[in-house]
C-alpha atoms as a printed R data frame, in Angstrom:
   type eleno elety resid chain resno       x       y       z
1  ATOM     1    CA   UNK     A     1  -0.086 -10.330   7.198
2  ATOM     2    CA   UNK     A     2  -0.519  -7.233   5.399
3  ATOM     3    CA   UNK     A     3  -3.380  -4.899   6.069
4  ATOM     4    CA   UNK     A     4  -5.224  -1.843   3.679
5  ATOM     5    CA   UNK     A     5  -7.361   0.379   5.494
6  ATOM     6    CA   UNK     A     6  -8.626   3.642   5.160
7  ATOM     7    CA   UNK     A     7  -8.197   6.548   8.248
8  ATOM     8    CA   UNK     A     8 -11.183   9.154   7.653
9  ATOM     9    CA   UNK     A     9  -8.845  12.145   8.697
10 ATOM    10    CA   UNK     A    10 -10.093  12.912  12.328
11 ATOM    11    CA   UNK     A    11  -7.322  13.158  14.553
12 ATOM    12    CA   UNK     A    12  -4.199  11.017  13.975
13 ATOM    13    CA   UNK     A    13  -2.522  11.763  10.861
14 ATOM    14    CA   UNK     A    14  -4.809  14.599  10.497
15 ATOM    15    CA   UNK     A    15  -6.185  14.117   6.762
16 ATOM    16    CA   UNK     A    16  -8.071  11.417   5.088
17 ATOM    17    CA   UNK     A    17  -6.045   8.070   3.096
18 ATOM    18    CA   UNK     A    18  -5.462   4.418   2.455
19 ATOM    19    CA   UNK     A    19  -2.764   3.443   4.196
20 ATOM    20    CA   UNK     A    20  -1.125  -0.047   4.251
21 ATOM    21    CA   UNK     A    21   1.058  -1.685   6.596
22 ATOM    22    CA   UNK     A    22   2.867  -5.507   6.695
23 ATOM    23    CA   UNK     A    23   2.845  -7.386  10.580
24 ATOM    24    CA   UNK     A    24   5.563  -8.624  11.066
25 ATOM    25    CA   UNK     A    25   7.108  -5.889   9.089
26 ATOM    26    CA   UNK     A    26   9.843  -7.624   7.113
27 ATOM    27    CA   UNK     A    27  13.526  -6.006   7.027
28 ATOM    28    CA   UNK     A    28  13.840  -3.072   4.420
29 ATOM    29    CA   UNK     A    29  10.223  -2.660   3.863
30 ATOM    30    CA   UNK     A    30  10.051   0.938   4.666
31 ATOM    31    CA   UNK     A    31  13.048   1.207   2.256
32 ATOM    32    CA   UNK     A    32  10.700   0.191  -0.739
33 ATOM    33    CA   UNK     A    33  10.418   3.198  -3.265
34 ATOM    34    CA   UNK     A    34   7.182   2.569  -4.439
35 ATOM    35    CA   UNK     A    35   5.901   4.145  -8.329
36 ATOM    36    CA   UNK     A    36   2.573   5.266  -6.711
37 ATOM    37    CA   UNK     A    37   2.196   8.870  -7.344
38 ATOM    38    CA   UNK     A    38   1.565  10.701  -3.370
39 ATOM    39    CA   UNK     A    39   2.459   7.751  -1.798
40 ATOM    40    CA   UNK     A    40   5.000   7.226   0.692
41 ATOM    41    CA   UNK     A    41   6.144   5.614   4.098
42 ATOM    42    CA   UNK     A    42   6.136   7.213   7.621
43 ATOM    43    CA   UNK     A    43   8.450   5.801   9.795
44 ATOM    44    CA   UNK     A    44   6.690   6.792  12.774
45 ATOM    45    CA   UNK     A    45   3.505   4.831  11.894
46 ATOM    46    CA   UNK     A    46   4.989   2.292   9.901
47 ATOM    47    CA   UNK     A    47   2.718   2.113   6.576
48 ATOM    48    CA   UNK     A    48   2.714   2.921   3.589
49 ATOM    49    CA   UNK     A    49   0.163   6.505   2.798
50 ATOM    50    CA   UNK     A    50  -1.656   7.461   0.245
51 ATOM    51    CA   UNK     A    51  -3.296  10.742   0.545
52 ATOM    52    CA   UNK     A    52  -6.897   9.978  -0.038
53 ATOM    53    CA   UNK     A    53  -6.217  13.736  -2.388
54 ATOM    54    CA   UNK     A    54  -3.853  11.825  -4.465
55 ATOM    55    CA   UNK     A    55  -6.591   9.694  -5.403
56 ATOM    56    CA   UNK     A    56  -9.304  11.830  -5.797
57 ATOM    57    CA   UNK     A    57  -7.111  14.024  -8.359
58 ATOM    58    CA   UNK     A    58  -5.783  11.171 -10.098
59 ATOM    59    CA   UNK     A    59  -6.974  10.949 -14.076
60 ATOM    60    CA   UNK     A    60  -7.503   7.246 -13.105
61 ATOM    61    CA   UNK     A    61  -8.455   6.893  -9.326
62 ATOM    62    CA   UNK     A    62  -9.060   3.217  -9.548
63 ATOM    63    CA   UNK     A    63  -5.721   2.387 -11.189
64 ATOM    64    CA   UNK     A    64  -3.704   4.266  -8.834
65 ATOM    65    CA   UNK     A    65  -5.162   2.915  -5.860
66 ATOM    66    CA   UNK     A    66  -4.746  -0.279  -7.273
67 ATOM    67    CA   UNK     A    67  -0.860   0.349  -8.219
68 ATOM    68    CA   UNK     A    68  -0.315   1.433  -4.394
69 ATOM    69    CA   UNK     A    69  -2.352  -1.691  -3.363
70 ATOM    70    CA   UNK     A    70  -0.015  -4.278  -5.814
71 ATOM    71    CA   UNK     A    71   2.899  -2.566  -5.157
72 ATOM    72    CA   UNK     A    72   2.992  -2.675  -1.226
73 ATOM    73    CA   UNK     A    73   1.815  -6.342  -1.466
74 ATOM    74    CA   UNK     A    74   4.512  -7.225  -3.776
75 ATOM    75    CA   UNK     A    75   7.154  -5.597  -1.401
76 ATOM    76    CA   UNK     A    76   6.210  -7.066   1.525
77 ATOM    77    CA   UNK     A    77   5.801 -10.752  -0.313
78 ATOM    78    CA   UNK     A    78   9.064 -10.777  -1.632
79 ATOM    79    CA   UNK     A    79  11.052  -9.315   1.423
80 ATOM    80    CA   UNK     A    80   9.045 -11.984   4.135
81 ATOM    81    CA   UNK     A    81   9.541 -14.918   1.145
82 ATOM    82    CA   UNK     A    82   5.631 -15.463   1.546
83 ATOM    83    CA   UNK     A    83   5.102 -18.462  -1.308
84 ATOM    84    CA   UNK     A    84   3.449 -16.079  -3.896
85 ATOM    85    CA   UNK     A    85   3.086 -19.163  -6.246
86 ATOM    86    CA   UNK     A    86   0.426 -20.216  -3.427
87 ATOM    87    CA   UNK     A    87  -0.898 -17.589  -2.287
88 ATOM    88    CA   UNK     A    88  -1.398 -15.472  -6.183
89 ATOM    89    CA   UNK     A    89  -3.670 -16.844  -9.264
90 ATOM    90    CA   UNK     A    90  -4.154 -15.159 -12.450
91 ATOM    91    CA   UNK     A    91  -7.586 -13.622 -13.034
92 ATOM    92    CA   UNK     A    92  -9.212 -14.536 -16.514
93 ATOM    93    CA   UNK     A    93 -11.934 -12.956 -18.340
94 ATOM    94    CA   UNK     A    94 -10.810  -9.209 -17.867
């Protein structure tokens, strides 16, 4: 299962961002170096964070969030062998 969220900044990790995070996490998927400008893995909470900044400031806001959201799926897919064939389909029409 992999979950996206977004933590409003009160408390916790103290400011606002999307953060995603794979249950059960599969072997080495903190170890993925993801392309995502800002975002990056904390150990201690186990997800993947991107600072809600990072987007805000990007040129394209929708594209990066997007790139953090494909990336962190693809990770987690290929490390827990999830059949992507069944679970992906190609959008037409964009």
């Amino acid at each position: 299962m992999l979950k996206l969220r977004f933590w409003p900044g009160n408390g916790g990790f103290g400011q606002a961002a999307f953060y995603v995070y794979a249950y059960p996490e599969p072997a080495g998927y903190g170890d993925t170096r993801l392309r995502t400008a800002g975002a990056s893995y904390y150990k201690d909470l186990g997800q993947f964070i991107l600072p809600y900044d990072a987007v805000r400031k990007a040129s394209d806001p929708d594209a990066l969030l997007l790139d953090f959201l494909q990336e962190t799926y693809e990770a987690a897919a290929d490390l827990a062998q999830w059949d992507r064939q069944a679970l992906e389909r190609s959008v037409t029409g964009r």
